[in-house]
C-alpha positions as CSV (number, residue, x, y, z in Angstrom):
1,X,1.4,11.5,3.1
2,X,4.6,11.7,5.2
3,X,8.2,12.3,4.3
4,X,7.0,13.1,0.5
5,X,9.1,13.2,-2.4
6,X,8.4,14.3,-6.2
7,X,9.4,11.5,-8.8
8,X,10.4,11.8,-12.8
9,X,10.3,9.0,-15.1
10,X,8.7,6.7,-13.0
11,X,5.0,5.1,-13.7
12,X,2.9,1.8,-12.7
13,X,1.4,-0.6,-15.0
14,X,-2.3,-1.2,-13.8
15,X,-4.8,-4.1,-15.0
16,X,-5.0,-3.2,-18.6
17,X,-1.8,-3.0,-19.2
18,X,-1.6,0.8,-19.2
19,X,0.9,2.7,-17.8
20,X,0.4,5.9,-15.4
21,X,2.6,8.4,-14.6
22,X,3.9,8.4,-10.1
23,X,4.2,11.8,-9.5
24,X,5.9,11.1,-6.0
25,X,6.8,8.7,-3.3
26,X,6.1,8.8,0.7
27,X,4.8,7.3,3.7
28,X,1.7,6.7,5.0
29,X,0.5,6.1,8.4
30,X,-2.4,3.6,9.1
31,X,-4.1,3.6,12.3
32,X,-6.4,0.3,13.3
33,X,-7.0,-1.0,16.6
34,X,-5.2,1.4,18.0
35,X,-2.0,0.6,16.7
36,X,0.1,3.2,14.1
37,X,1.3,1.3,11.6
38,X,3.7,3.0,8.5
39,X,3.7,2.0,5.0
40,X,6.8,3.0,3.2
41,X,7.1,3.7,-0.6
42,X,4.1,4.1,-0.9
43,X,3.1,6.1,-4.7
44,X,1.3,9.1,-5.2
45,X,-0.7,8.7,-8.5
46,X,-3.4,11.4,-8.7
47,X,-4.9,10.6,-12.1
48,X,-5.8,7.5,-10.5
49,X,-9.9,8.1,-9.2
50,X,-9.3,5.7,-6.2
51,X,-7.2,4.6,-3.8
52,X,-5.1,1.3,-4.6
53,X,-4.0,-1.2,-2.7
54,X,-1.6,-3.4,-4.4
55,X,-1.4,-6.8,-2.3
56,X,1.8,-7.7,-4.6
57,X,3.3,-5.0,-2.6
58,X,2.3,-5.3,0.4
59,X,3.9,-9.0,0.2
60,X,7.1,-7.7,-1.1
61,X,7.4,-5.4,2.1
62,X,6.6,-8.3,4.3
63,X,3.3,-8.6,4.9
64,X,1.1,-12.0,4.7
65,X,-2.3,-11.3,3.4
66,X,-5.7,-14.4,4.0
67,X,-8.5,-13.3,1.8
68,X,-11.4,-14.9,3.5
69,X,-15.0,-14.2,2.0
70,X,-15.9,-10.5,2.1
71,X,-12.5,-9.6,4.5
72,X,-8.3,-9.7,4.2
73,X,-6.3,-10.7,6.9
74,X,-3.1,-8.6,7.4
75,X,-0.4,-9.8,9.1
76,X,3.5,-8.7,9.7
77,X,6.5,-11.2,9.1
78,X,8.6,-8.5,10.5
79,X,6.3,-7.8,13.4
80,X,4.4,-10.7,14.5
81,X,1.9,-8.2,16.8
82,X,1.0,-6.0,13.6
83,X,-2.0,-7.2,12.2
84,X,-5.2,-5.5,10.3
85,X,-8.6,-6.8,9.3
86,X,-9.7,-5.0,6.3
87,X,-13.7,-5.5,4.8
């Protein structure tokens, strides 16, 4: 994580409706046909076993996301050239 910073008071609600506690906030840099791409405010949860990708988020920071059988279809609104194919 890049350009960390510790949080207080500050939690997400997953799928069951509980709440967990952010212990911080950074950046993190994804790297996919050979282009860098950084996500911002991204949250550091560690009591969470996994790694979470919240496509309500990525939306709000302008991405456009296709979900097409077993693959998503990233795309940039800010950045027309950004693009990822996740499986």
């Amino acid at each position: 994580m890049i350009n960390y910073k510790l949080v207080q008071n500050k939690s997400i609600l997953v799928a069951n409706r509980y709440r967990i506690s952010i212990e911080g906030i950074g950046e993190i840099l994804v790297i996919t046909n050979n282009t860098e791409i950084l996500i911002t405010r991204v949250n550091y949860v560690p009591s969470l076993k996994t790694t979470l990708l919240s496509s309500k988020e990525l939306v709000n920071k302008g991405w456009e996301i296709i979900f097409k059988k077993d693959i998503a279809l990233l795309s940039s609104k800010i950045d027309a050239s950004l693009k990822i194919i996740a499986k």
